[in-house]
C-alpha positions as CSV (number, residue, x, y, z in Angstrom):
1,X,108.7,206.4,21.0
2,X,110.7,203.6,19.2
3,X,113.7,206.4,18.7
4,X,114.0,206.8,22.1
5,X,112.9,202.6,22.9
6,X,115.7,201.3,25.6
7,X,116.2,198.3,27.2
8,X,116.8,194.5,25.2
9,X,116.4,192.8,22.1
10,X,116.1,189.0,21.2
11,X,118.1,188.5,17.7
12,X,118.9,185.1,16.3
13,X,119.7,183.6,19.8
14,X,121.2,186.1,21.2
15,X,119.7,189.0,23.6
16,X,121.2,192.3,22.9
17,X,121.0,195.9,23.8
18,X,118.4,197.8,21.5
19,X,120.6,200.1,20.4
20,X,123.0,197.2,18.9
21,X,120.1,195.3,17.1
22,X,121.4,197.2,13.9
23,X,121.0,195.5,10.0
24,X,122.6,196.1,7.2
25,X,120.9,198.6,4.4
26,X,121.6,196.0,1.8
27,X,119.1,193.3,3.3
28,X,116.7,191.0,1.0
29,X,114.2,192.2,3.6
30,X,114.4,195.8,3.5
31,X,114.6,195.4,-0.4
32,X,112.2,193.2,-1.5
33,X,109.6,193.1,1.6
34,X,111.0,189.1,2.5
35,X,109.6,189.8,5.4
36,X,106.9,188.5,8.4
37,X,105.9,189.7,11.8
38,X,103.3,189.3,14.4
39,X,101.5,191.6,17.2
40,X,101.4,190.2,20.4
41,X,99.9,191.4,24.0
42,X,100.7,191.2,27.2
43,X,98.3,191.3,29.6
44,X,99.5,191.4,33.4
45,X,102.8,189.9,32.6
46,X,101.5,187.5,30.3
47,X,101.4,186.7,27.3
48,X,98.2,186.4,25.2
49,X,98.1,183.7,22.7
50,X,101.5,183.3,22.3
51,X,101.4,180.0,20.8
52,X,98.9,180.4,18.6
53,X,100.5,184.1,17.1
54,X,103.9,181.9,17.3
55,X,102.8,179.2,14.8
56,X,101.1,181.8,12.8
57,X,104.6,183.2,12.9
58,X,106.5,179.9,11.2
59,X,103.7,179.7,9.0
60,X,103.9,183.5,7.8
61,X,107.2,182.6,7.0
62,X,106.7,179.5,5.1
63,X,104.2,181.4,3.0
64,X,106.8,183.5,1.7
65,X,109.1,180.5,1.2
66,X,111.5,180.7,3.9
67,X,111.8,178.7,7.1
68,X,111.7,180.3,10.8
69,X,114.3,177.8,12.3
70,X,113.3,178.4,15.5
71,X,110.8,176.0,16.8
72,X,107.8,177.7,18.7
73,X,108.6,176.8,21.8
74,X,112.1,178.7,21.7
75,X,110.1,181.3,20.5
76,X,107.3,181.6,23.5
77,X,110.7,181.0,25.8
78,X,112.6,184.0,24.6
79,X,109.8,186.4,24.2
80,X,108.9,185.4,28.4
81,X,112.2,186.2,28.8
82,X,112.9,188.9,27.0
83,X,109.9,190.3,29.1
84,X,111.2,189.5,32.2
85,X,114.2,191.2,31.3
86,X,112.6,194.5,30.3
87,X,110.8,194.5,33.0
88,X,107.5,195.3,31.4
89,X,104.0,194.0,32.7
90,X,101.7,195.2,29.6
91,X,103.6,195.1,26.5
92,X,103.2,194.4,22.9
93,X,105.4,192.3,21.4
94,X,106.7,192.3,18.0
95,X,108.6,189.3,16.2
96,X,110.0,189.8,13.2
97,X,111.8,187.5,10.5
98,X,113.9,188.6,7.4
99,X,115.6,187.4,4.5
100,X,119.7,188.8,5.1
101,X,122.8,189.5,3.0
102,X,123.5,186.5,1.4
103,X,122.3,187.4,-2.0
104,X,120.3,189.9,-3.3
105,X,118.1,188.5,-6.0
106,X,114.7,188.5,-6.0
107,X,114.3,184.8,-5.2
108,X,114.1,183.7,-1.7
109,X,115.8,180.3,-2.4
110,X,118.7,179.7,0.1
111,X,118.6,183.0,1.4
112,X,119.5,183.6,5.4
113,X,117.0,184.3,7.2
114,X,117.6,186.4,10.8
115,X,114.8,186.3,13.4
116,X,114.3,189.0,16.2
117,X,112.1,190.0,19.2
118,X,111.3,193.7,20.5
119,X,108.7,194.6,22.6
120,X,107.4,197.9,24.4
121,X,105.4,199.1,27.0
122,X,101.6,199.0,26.0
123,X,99.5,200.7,28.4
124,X,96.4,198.9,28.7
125,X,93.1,201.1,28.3
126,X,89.7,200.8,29.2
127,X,87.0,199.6,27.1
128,X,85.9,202.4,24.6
129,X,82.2,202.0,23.8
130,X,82.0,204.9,21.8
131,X,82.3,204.1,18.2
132,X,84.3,205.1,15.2
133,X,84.0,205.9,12.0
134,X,85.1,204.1,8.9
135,X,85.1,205.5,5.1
136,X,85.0,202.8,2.4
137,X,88.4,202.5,0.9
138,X,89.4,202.8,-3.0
139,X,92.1,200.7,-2.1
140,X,91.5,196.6,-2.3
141,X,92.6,193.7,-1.0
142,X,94.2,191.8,-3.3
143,X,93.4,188.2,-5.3
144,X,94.5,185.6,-3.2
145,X,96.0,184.2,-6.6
146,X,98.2,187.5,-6.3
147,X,99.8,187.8,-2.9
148,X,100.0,185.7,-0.1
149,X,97.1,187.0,1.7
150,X,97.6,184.1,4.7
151,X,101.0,185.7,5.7
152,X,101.6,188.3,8.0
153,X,103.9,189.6,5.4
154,X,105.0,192.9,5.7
155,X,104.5,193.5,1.9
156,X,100.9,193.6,2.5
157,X,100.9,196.4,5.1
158,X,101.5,198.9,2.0
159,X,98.2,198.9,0.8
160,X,96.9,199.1,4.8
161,X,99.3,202.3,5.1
162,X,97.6,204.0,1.8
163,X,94.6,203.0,2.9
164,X,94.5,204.1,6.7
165,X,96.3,207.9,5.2
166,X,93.5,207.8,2.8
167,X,91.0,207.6,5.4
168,X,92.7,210.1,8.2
169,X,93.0,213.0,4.9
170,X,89.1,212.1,5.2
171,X,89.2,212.9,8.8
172,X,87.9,209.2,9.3
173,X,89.4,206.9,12.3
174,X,90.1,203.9,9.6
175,X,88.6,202.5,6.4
176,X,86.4,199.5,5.5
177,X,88.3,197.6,2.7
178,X,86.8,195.7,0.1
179,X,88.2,192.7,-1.7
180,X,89.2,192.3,-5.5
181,X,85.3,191.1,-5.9
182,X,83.9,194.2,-4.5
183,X,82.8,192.4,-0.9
184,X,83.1,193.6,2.3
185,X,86.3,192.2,3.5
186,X,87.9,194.1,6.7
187,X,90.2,197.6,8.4
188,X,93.2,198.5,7.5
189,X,94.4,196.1,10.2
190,X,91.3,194.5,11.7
191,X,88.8,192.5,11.1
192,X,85.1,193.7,11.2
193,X,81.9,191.8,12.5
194,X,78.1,192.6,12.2
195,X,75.0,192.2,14.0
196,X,71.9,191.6,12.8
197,X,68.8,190.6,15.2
198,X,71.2,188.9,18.0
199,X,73.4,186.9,14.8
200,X,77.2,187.6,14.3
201,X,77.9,188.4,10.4
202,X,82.1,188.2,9.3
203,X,83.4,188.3,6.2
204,X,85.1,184.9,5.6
205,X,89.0,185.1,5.3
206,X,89.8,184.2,2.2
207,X,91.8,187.5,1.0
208,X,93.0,188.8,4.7
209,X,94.3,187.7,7.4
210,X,92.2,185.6,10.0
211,X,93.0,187.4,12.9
212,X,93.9,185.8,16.2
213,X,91.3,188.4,17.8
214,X,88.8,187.4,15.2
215,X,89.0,183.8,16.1
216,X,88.9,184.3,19.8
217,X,85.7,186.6,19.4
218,X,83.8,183.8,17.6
219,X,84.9,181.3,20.1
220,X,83.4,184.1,23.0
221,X,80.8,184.4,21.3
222,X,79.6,180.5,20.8
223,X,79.8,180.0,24.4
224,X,78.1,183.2,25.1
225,X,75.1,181.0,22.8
226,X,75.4,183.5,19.5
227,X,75.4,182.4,16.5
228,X,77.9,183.2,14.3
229,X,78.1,183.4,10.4
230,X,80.7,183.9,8.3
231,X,79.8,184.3,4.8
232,X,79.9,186.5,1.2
233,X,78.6,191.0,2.8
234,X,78.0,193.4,0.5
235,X,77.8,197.0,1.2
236,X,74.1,197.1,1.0
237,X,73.8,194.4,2.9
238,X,75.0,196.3,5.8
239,X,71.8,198.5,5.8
240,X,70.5,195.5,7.9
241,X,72.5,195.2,10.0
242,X,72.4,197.0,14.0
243,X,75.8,196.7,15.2
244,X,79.1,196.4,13.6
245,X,82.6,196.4,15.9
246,X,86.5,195.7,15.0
247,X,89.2,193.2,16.2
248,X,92.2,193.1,16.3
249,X,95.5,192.8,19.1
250,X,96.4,196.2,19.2
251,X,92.6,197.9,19.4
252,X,91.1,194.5,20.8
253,X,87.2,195.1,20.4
254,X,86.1,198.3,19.2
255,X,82.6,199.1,18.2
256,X,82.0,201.4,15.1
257,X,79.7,204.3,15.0
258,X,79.3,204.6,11.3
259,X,80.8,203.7,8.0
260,X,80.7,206.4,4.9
261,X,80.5,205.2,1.1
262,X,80.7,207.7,-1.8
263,X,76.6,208.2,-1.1
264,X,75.5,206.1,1.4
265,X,76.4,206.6,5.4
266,X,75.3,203.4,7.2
267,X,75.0,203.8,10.9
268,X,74.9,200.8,14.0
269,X,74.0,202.6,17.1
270,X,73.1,199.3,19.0
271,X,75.9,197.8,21.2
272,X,74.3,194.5,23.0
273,X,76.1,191.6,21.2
274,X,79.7,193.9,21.1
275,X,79.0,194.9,24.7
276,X,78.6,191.0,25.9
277,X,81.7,189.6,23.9
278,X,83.6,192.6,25.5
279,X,83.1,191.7,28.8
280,X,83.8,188.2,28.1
281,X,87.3,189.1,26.4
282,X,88.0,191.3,29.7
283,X,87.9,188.7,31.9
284,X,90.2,186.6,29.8
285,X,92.5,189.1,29.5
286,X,92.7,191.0,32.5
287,X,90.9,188.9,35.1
288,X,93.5,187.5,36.6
């Protein structure tokens, strides 16, 4: 797809033809992962959450100590028009901000820093009830005292990529990852809720990201009158539990069939509370 991806691209102010958005190979970025992005959807020609995934953005940035100079309202401005430009009604958008050419140490200290825009088309799907499977990674997320788990760093999405190959040589759609502590902590690239006699269980996010997804599933969810928990799961605490499901921009809500550890296979075949907050996030996003 992305070799053959036409049309514009938003880079450091300027909108350009994809095929000129080009970088250099000596890059901080490229080099030494100085580097954030975000996900973004588009729903009907517009744009989900873009201020919230925006700030998250600057902040991402900041994290790794360098500074998005664009404020987020230039940001939401360019990405509507960079849409309107492409002429695209569901897309996903990707911004991405990098550390440049202006010195190649390891520090990010006064280091340039380019921002860009691409998006694509996303085609957006129906609601898939049935579940998927999920095999307990070896691979961890880290301490928090060891990366910076808050950023949307692109750093971090190495030990996702080993993890989600890991789990597709398993024949398994993604893997549940555990933190440094041996807790339940979330996918590969979303994060994971449980049920357990009409309550909503999450991991709290203190060594991944909190997803803008996550957070807009717990809001669905209070006003649908759930309760919602988010606290400490161990794996054999999910023998309790009914229902389990996923979040995240680019699969949305996704409920999961069963989850495989090296000798225990825990199964949630109930879908009531996923079900509920499914058809609440449908109308926000496509019920125009």
């Amino acid at each position: 797809m992305f070799e053959k991806l036409k049309g514009w691209i938003w880079i450091n102010g300027e909108v350009i033809p994809c095929e000129e958005a080009n970088v250099h190979i000596i890059n901080h970025g490229l080099h030494y992962a100085s580097s954030v992005f975000e996900g973004i959807r588009v729903y009907g020609g517009k744009i989900f959450k873009a201020k919230e995934h925006f700030e998250r953005f600057k902040k991402s940035a900041n994290y790794l100590n360098f500074d998005v100079s664009f404020s987020v309202e230039t940001l939401m401005e360019q990405a509507q028009r960079l849409l309107e430009k492409n002429n695209l009604q569901d897309a996903y958008i990707r911004p991405i901000a990098w550390c440049g050419t202006r010195s190649m140490k390891v520090s990010t200290n006064h280091m340039d820093v380019n921002v860009a825009i691409a998006l694509w088309n996303w085609e957006t799907k129906p609601y898939a009830n049935e579940g998927i499977s999920l095999v307990v990674s070896s691979w961890r997320r880290p301490d928090p005292r060891s990366a910076p788990v808050h950023s949307k760093a692109a750093g971090l999405y190495m030990i996702s990529s080993l993890a989600k190959a890991e789990s597709e040589n398993k024949n398994f759609d993604d893997a549940l990852m555990l933190d440094c502590a041996g807790n339940v902590a979330e996918s590969t690239v979303s994060n994971v809720f449980f049920v357990k006699n009409g309550v909503l269980y999450t991991p709290i996010p203190d060594s991944f990201l909190n997803g803008i997804t996550r957070l807009t599933v717990i809001d669905i969810a209070k006003s649908l009158g759930i309760e919602v928990v988010e606290t400490t799961i161990l794996l054999s605490d999910m023998e309790n539990f009914q229902e389990c499901f996923l979040t995240g921009t680019a699969l949305e809500i996704r409920p999961v069939q069963k989850i495989t550890g090296e000798d225990h296979v825990w199964n949630f075949n109930e879908r009531t509370i996923v079900d509920k907050i499914w058809e609440k996030f449908h109308q926000m996003t496509r019920g125009f």
